[in-house]
C-alpha positions as CSV (number, residue, x, y, z in Angstrom):
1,X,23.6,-41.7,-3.3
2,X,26.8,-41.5,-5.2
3,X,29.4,-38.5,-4.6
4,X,28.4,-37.0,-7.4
5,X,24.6,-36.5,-6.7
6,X,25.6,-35.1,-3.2
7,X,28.2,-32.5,-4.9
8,X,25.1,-31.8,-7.1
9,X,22.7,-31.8,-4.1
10,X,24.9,-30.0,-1.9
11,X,25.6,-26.9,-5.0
12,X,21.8,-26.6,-5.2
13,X,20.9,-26.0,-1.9
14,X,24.0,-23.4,-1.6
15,X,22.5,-21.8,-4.7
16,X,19.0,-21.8,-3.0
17,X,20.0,-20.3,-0.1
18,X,22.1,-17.6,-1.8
19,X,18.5,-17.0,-3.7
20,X,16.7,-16.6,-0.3
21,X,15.0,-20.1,-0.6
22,X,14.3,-22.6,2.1
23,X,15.2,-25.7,0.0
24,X,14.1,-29.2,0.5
25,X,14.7,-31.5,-1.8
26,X,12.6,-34.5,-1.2
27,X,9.5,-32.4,-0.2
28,X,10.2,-29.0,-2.5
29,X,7.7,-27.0,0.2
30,X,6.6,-23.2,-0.7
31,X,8.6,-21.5,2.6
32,X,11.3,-19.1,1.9
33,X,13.6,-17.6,4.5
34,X,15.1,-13.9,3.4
35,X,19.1,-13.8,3.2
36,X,21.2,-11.7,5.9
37,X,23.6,-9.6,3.9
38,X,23.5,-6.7,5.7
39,X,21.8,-6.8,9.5
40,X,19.1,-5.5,11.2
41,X,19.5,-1.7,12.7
42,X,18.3,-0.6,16.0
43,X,17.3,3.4,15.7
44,X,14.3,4.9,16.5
45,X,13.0,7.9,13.8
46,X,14.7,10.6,15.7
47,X,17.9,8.6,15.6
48,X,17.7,7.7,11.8
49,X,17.1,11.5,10.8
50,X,19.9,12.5,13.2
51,X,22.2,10.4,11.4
52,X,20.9,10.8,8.1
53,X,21.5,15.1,9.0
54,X,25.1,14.6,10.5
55,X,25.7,12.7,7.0
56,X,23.5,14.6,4.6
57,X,23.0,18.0,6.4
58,X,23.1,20.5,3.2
59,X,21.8,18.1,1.1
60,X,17.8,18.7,-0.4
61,X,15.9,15.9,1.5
62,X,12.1,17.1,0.6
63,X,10.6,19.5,-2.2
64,X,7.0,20.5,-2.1
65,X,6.5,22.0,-5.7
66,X,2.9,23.1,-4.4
67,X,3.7,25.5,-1.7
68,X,7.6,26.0,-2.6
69,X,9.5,24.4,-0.2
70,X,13.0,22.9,-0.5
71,X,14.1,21.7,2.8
72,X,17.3,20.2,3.3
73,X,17.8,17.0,6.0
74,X,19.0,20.1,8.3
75,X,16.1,21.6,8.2
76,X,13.9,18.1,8.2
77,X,15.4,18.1,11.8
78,X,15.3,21.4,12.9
79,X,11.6,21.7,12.1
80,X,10.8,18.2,13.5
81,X,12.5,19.1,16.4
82,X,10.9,22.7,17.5
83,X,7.5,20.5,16.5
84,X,8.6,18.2,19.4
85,X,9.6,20.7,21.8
86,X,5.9,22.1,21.5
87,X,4.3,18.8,21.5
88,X,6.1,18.3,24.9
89,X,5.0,21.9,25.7
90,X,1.4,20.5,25.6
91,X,2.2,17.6,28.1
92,X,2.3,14.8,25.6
93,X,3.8,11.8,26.8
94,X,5.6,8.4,25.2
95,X,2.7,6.3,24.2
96,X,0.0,9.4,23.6
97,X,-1.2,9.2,20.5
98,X,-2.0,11.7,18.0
99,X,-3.7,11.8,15.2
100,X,-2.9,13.5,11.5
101,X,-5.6,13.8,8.9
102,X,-4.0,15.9,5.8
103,X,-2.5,15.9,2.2
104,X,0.6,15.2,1.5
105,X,2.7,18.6,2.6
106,X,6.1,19.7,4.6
107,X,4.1,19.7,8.4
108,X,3.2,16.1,7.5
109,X,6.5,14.7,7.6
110,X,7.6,17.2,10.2
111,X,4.6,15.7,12.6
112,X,6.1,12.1,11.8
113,X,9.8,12.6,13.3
114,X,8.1,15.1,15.5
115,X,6.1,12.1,17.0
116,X,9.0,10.1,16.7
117,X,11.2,12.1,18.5
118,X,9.2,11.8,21.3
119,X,7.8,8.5,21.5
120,X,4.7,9.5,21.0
121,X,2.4,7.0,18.5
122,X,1.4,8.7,15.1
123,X,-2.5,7.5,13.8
124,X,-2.3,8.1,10.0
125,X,-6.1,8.9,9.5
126,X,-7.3,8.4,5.9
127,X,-7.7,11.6,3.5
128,X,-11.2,9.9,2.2
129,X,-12.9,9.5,5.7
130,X,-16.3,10.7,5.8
131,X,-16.6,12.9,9.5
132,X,-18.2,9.6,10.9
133,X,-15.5,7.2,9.7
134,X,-12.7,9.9,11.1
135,X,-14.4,10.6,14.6
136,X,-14.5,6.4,14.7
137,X,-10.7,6.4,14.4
138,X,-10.1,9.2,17.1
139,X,-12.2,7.6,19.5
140,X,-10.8,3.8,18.6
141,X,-7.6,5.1,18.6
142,X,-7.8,7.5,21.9
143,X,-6.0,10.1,20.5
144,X,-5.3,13.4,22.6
145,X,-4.0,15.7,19.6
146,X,-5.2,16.2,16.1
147,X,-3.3,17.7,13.4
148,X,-6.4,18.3,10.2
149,X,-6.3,20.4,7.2
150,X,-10.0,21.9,6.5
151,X,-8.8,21.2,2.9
152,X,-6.9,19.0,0.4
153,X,-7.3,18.6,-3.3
154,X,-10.9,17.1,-3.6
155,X,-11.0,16.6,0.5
156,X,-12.2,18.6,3.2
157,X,-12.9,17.9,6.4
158,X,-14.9,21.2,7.1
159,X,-17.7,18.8,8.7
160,X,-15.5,17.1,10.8
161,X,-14.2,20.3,12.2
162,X,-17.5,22.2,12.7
163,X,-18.7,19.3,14.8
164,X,-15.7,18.8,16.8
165,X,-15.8,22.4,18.0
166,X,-19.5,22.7,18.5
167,X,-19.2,19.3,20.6
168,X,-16.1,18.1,21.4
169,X,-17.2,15.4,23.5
170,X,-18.2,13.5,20.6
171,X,-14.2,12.2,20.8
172,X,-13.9,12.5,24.7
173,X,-10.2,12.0,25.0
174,X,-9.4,14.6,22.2
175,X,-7.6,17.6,24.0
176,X,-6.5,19.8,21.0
177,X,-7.1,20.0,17.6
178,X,-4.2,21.8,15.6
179,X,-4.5,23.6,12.0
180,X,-1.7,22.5,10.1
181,X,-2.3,25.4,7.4
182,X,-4.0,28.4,7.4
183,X,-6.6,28.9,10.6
184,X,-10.0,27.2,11.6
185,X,-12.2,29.0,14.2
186,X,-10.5,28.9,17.8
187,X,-8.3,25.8,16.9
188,X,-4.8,26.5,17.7
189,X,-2.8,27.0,14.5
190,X,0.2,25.1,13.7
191,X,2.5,27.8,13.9
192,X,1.9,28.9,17.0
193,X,3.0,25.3,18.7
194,X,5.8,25.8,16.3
195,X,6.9,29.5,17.6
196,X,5.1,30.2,20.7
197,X,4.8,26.5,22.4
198,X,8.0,25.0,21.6
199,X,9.7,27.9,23.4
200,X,8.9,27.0,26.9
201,X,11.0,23.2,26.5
202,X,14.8,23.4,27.1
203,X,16.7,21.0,25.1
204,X,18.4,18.9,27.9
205,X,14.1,18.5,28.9
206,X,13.9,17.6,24.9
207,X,16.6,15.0,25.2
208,X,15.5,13.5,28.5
209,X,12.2,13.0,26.9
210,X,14.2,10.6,24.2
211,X,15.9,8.9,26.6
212,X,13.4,6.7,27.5
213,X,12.8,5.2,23.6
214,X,13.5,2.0,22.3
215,X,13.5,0.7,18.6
216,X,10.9,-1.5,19.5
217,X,8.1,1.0,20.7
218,X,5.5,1.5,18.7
219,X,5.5,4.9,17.0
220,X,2.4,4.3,14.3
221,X,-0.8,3.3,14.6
222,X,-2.1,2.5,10.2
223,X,-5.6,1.7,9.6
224,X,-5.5,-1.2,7.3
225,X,-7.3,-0.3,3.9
226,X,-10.1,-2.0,4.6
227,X,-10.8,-3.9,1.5
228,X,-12.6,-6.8,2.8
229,X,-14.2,-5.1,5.8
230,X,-14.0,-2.9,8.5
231,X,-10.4,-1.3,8.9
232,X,-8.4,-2.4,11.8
233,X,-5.3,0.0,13.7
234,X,-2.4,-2.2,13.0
235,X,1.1,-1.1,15.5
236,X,4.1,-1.0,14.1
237,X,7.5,-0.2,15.5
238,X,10.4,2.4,14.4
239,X,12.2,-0.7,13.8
240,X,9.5,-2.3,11.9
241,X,9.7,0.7,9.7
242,X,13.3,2.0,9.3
243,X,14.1,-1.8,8.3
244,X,11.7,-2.4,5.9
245,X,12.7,1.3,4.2
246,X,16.3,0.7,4.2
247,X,15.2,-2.8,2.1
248,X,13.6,-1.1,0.1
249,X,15.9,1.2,-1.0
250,X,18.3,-1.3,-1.2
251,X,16.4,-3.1,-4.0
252,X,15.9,0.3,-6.0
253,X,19.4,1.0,-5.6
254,X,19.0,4.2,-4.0
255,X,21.7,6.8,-3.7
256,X,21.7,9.9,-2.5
257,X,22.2,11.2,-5.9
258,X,18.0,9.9,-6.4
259,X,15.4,12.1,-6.6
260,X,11.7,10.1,-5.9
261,X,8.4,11.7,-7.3
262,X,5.9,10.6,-4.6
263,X,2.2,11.0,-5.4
264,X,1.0,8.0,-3.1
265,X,-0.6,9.2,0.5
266,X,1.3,9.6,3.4
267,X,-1.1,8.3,5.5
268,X,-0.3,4.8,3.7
269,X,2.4,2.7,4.1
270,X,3.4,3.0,0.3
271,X,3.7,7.3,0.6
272,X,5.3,6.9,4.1
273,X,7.7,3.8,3.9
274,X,8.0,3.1,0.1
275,X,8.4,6.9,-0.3
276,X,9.1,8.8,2.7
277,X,11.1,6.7,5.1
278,X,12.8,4.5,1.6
279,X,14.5,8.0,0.7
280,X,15.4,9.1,4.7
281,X,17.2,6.2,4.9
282,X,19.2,6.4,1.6
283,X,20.2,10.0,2.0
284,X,17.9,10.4,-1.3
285,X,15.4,13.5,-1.7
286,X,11.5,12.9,-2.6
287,X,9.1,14.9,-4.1
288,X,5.4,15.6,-3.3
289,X,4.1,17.1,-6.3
290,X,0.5,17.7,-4.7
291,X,-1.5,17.1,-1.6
292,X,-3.2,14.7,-3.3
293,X,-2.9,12.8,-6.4
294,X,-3.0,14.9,-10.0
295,X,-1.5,14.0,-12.8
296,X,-0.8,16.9,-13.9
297,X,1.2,17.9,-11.2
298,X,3.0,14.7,-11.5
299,X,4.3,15.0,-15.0
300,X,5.2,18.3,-14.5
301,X,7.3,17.7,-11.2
302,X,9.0,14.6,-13.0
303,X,10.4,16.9,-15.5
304,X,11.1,20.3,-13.9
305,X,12.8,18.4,-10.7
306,X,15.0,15.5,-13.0
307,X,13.2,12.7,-10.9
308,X,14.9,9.5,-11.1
309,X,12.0,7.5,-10.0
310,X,8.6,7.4,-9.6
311,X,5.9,5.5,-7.2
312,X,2.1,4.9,-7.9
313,X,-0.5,2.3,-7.9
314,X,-1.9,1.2,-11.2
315,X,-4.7,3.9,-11.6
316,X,-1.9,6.7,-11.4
317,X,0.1,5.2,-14.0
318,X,-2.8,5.0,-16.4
319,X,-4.4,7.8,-15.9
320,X,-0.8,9.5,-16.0
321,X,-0.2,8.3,-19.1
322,X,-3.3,9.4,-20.6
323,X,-2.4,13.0,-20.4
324,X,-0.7,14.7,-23.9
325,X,3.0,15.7,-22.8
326,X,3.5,19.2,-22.6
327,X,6.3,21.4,-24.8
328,X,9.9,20.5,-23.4
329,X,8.7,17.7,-21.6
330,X,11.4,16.0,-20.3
331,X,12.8,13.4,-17.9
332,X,15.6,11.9,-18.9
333,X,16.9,10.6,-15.7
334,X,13.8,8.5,-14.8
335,X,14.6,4.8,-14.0
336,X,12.9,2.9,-11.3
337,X,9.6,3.0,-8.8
338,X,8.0,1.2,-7.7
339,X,4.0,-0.1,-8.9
340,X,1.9,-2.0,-6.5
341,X,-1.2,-1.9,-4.5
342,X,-3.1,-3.7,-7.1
343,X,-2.4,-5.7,-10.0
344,X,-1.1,-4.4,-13.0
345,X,-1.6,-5.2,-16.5
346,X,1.0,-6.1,-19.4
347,X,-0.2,-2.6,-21.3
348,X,0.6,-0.7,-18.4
349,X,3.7,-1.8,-17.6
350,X,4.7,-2.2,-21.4
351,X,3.8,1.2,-21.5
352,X,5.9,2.5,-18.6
353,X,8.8,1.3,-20.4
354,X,8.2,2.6,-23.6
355,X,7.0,6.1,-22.3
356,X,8.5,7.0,-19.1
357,X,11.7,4.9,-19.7
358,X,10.7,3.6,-16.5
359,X,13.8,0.3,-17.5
360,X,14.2,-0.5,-13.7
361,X,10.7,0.0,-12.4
362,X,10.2,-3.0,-9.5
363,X,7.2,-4.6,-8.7
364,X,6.0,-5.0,-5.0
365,X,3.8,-6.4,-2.6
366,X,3.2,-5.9,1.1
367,X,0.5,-4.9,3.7
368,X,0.2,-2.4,6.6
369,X,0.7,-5.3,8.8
370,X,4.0,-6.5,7.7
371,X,5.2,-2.6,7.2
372,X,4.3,-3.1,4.4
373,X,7.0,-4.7,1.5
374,X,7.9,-8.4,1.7
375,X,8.6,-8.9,-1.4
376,X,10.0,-6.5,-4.1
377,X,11.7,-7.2,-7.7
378,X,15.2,-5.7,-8.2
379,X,16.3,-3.6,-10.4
380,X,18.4,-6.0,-12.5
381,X,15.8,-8.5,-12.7
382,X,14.4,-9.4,-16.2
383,X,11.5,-7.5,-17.6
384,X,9.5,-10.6,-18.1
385,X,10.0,-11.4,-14.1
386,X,8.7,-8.1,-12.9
387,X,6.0,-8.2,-15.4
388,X,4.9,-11.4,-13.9
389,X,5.9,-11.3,-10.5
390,X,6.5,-9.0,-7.3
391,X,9.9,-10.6,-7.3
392,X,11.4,-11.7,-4.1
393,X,11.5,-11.9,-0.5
394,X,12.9,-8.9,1.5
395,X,16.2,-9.5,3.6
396,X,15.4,-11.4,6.9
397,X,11.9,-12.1,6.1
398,X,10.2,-15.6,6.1
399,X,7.2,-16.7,3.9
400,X,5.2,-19.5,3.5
401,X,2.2,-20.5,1.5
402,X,-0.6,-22.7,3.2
403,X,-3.8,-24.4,2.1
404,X,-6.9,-24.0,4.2
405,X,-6.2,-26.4,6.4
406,X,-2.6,-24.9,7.5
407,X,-0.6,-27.2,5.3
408,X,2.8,-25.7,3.5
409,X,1.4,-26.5,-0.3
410,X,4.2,-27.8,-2.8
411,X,6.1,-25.3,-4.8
412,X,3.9,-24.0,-7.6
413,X,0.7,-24.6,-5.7
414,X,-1.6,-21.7,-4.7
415,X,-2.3,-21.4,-1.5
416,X,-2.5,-18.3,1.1
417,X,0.8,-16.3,1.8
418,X,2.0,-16.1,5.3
419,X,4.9,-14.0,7.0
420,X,7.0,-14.4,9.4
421,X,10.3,-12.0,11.0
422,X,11.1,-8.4,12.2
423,X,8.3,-6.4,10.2
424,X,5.3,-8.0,12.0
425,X,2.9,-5.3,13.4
426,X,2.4,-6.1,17.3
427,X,-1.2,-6.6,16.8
428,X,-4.3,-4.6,16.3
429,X,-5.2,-1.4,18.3
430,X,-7.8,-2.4,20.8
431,X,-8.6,-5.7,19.3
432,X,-7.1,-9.0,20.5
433,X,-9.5,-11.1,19.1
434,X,-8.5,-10.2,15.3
435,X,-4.8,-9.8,16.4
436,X,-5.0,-13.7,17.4
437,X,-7.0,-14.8,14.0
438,X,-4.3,-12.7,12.1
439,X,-0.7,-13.6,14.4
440,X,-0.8,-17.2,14.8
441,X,2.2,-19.1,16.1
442,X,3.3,-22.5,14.1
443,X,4.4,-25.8,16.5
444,X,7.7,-24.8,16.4
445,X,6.5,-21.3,18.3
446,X,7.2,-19.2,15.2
447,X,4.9,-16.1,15.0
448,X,3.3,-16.2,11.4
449,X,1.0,-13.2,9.6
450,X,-1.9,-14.5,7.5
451,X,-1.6,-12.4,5.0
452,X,-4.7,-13.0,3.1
453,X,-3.4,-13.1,-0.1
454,X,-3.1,-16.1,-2.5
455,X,-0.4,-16.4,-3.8
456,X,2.3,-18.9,-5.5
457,X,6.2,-19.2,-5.4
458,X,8.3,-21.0,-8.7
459,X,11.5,-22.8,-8.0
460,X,13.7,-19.3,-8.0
461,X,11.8,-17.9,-5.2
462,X,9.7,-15.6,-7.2
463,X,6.0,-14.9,-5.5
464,X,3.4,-14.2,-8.0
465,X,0.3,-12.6,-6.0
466,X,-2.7,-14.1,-7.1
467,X,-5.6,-12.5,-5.6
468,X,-7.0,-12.5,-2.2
469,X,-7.6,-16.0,-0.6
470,X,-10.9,-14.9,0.5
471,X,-11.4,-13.6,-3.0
472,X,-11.2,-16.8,-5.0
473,X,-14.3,-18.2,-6.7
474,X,-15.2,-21.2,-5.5
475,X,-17.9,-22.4,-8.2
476,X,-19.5,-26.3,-8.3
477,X,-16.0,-26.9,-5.6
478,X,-13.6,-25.9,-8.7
479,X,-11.8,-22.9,-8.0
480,X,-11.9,-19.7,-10.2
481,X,-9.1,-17.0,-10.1
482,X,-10.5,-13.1,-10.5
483,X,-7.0,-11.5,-11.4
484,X,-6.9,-14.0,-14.7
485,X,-10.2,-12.8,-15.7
486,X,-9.9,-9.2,-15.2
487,X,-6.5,-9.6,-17.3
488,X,-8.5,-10.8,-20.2
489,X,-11.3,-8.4,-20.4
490,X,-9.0,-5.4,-20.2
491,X,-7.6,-6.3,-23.2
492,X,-11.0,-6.5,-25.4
493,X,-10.2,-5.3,-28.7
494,X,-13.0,-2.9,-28.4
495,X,-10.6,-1.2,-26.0
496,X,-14.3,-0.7,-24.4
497,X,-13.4,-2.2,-20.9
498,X,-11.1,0.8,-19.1
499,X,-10.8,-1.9,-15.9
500,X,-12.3,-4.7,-14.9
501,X,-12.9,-6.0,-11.2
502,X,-14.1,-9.9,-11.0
503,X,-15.6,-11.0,-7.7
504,X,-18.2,-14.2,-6.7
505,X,-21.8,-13.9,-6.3
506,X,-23.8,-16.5,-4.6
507,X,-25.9,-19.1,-7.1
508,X,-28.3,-21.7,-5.4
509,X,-26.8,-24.5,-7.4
510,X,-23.1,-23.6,-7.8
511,X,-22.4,-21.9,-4.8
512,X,-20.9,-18.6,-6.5
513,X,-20.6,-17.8,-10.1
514,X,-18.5,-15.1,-11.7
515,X,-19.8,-11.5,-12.1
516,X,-17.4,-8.9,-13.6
517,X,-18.0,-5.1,-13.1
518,X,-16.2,-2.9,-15.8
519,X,-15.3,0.9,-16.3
520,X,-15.5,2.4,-19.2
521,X,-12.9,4.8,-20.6
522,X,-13.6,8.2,-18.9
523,X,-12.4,10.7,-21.7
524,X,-15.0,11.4,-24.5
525,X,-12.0,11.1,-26.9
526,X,-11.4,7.0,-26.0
527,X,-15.8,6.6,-25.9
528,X,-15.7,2.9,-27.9
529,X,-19.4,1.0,-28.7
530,X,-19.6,-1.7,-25.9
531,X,-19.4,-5.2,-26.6
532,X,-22.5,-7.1,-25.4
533,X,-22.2,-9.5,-23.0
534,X,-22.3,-12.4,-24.9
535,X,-19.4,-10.8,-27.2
536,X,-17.4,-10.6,-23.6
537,X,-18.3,-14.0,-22.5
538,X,-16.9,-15.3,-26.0
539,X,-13.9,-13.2,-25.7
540,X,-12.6,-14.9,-22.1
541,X,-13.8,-18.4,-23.2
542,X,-11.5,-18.0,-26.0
543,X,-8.1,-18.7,-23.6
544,X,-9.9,-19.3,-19.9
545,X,-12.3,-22.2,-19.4
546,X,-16.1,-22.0,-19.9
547,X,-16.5,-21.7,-16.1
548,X,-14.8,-18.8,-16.1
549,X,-16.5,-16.3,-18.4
550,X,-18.8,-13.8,-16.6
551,X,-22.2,-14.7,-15.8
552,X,-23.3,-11.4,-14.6
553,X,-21.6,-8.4,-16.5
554,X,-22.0,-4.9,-14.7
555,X,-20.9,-1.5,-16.1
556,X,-19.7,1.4,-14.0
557,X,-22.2,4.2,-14.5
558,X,-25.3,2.4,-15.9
559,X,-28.2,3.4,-13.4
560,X,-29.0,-0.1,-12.8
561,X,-25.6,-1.2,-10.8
562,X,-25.7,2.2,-8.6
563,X,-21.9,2.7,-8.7
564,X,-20.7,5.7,-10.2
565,X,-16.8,5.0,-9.9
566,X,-14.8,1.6,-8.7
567,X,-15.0,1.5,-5.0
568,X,-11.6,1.8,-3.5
569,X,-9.4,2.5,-0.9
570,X,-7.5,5.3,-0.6
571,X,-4.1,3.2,-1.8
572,X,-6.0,2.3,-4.9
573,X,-7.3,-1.3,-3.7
574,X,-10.9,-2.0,-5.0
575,X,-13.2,-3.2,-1.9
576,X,-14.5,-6.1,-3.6
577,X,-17.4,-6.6,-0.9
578,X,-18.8,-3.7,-1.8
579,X,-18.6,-4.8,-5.5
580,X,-20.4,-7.5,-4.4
581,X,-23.0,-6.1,-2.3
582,X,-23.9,-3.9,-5.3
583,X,-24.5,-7.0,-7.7
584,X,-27.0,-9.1,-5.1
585,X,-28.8,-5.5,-5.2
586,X,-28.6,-4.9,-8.9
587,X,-29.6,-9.0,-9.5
588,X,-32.5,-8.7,-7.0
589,X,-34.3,-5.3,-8.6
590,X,-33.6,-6.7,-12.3
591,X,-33.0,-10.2,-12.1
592,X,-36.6,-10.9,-14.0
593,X,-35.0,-8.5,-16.7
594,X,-32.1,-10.8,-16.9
595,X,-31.5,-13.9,-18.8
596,X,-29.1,-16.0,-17.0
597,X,-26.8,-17.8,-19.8
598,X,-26.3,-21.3,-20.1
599,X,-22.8,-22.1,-18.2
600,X,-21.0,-25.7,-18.7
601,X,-19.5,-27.0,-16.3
602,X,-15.7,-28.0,-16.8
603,X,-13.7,-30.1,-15.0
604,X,-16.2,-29.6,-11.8
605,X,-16.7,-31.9,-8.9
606,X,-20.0,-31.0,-8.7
């Protein structure tokens, strides 16, 4: 090799590794290893909001449009703290665990530095449990405390609570169940912990109960969304969260001069760390214009409160930007969020520019068990890179991408993403034997995440997600991509197809073919004739391959599939095995009724 080619050589891989990419040359293998620019910080969430109040004290931290609050981070801590005291007061202990089913409010994020003050461990129960699903999680989870709203936006948990004080042994370990607002027959109310309880705890007993915290306890237990299966209670760590919020921010550029419009849950990574924990750590102030999503209350609260940025997943955005703005409407100041949770189309995010000014919107990706971001676009990336991609890997981070056999594919091969570094959860809740499928250690004793998710990296380090490994069509051996698919029928220029959700149903000779479920618009206004199917298969046959036009074709609301809305979670992800649960029914009652096109084979091993 000449001196030359090494100089050359020797300039890439310091360009590679400025870029946050494992380089290699003669093998160019998909593994990336996050840069080190700034390090690691060991606080718990009591220390964070400590520091962030000795900085920030008079400054706004959280604004609840809805029931008028304005706290500043002074009284973030002072409220958090009297919540300790009284949770102490009760006989809590580091490692209890207590449970919070609400909508987004003030007491929410009180409860979480409450917790964290403590070392107690926070279980984030979803808003859309059914009373069966929620009494699973308090038993699963052991929890000795419950913090419930009877009612939320288009929730209640009336049911729940009827049954837990007719019977409370139906969650044996469950000690106390606490009305965060308003009363429920003899449950103790919220305020009373707050002024009565908390009363009986000096503060040297407060601080001595601190004492015995470390960065590395585990201070939440989050469900998983459950969109392949049952939900699982991943643990993660103050410092798996505070780190992954302060990167965050950092790639948003957050100041404390930012003001975030939050509509994501709080009982989900993406409300809690995106939103929450993203602005605690950046001295910024969010905004939590309802208890659960609206709209409405969203474009008002961006204008009224001068919100600099904005987080959703894709169904906010469109059905945001559905709604007519009103007289005055105005946010000038609007620049970044952050989109994720599913993927997003070119006409959404073409239209978040042009509408909302949304010029430094990043795209994401993460999952509760990695805290959740690991990678995130910045702000001064270019438009076509966070249109395409979820940018790049978070500081001190490691990924990979593997076939099904473990191997590290080239670059610009799919292949399943895998993690590695400080935001691994500790395992599941209660469940070894899908902590070991999920944490599995290489030959070199590195501890890697299987993430799920397919995904592909380009020479720059970008990660395009996509779709979920377990999600790709495999069809006559040849593999067929959903999120390619859906991406074409959304853009019929019937304007017909709302969204589309792709998923594999099982064929006696091809192992799975493609079925595609699609919603319709939902306002009377945007009502379009549909397109037959043929008309559809024609339209993705016209860029994608033969193969990949939809064999099966289900709409949203016709009697005959038995779905009435997209199944999702509650952070917007559509559970795909229900999807495809729905089509083996829907083939089996009217398969005689069907005629099954002709499909050619392209390209096929089979």
């Amino acid at each position: 090799m000449s001196s030359l080619e090494s100089s050359l050589r020797r300039l890439r891989q310091t360009q590679s590794h400025l870029q946050g990419i494992s380089y290699d040359e003669e093998k160019g293998l998909s593994i990336l290893h996050g840069t080190c620019e700034s390090s690691l910080v060991n606080q718990t969430l009591g220390e964070l909001l400590d520091e962030q109040c000795s900085i920030q004290g008079g400054r706004e931290c959280l604004v609840v449009p809805w029931t008028g609050t304005r706290w500043t981070y002074s009284n973030l801590q002072a409220q958090s703290r009297i919540l300790a005291k009284g949770l102490l007061a009760l006989g809590l202990q580091k490692g209890d665990r207590i449970g919070i089913l609400a909508g987004n409010c003030e007491e929410y994020v009180a409860v979480f530095f409450a917790v964290g003050y403590i070392g107690c461990i926070l279980v984030v129960l979803n808003s859309t449990y059914t009373s069966a699903e929620a009494q699973h999680a308090l038993r699963h989870s052991g929890c000795k405390v419950l913090f419930a709203e009877e009612k939320y936006g288009r929730h209640e948990n009336t049911g729940l609570l009827r049954q837990l004080e007719l019977d409370p042994t139906i969650v044996p370990n469950l000690e106390r169940v606490i009305i965060l607002r308003g009363l429920f027959a003899t449950f103790t109310a919220y305020i009373e912990i707050v002024e009565e309880y908390s009363t009986s705890i000096s503060d040297d007993a407060f601080e001595e109960a601190r004492r015995c915290l470390h960065t590395h306890d585990v201070c939440n237990l989050q469900y998983t969304s459950g969109s392949t299966g049952d939900p699982k209670g991943a643990l993660l760590t103050h410092h798996n969260l505070i780190n992954n919020a302060r990167s965050i921010g950092d790639r948003m550029c957050f100041t404390p001069a930012d003001i975030l419009c939050c509509p994501p849950p709080l009982f989900h990574c993406f409300g809690l760390v995106l939103g929450l924990l993203a602005c605690i750590t950046h001295g910024s102030s969010i905004v939590l214009p309802s208890p659960t999503f609206s709209a409405p209350a969203v474009l008002s609260v961006l204008s009224t409160e001068n919100c600099t940025a904005l987080h959703g997943v894709p169904a906010m955005f469109e059905e945001l930007l559905s709604l007519p703005r009103p007289t005055a409407w105005a946010c000038p100041n609007l620049r970044t969020g952050i989109v994720a949770g599913a993927p997003v189309p070119r006409p959404l995010m073409e239209r978040m520019l042009a509408e909302l000014n949304m010029r430094e919107f990043t795209s994401s990706y993460g999952l509760t068990e990695a805290s959740p971001t690991c990678f995130n676009a910045r702000t001064d990336d270019t438009i076509e890179r966070r249109l395409t991609t979820v940018g790049k890997l978070l500081p001190h981070l490691h990924a990979k991408i593997v076939d099904r056999n473990g191997r590290i594919v080239k670059v610009g091969e799919r292949g399943e993403l895998c993690m590695a570094g400080y935001s691994l959860c500790k395992g599941y809740w209660m469940n070894q034997k899908k902590t070991d499928e999920a944490l599995v250690k290489d030959e070199r004793g590195v501890l890697w995440l299987k993430t799920g998710d397919e995904a592909v990296f380009d020479h720059h380090g970008y990660c395009t997600i996509t779709g979920r490994f377990k999600d790709i069509i495999i069809r006559g051996g040849e593999n067929i991509y959903p999120v390619e698919i859906e991406a074409r029928l959304v853009t019929h220029p019937s304007r017909s197809v709302h969204r589309a959700a792709v998923v594999g149903i099982p064929h006696a000779k091809y192992g799975e073919v493609v079925g595609a479920f699609l919603l319709p618009p939902t306002s009377d206004t945007e009502t379009r004739e549909r397109p037959n199917d043929e008309e559809l298969r024609v339209w993705v046959r016209q860029v994608l391959g033969r193969h990949k036009a939809p064999v099966h074709i289900f709409w949203i609301g016709d009697d005959e599939v038995g779905l009435h809305e997209v199944p999702q979670t509650g952070s917007g992800k559509v559970k795909k095995h229900v999807l495809r649960d729905a089509a083996v029914r829907s083939i089996k009652r009217n398969g005689t009724k069907r005629k099954e096109p002709t499909v050619v084979m392209e390209n096929s091993i089979a």
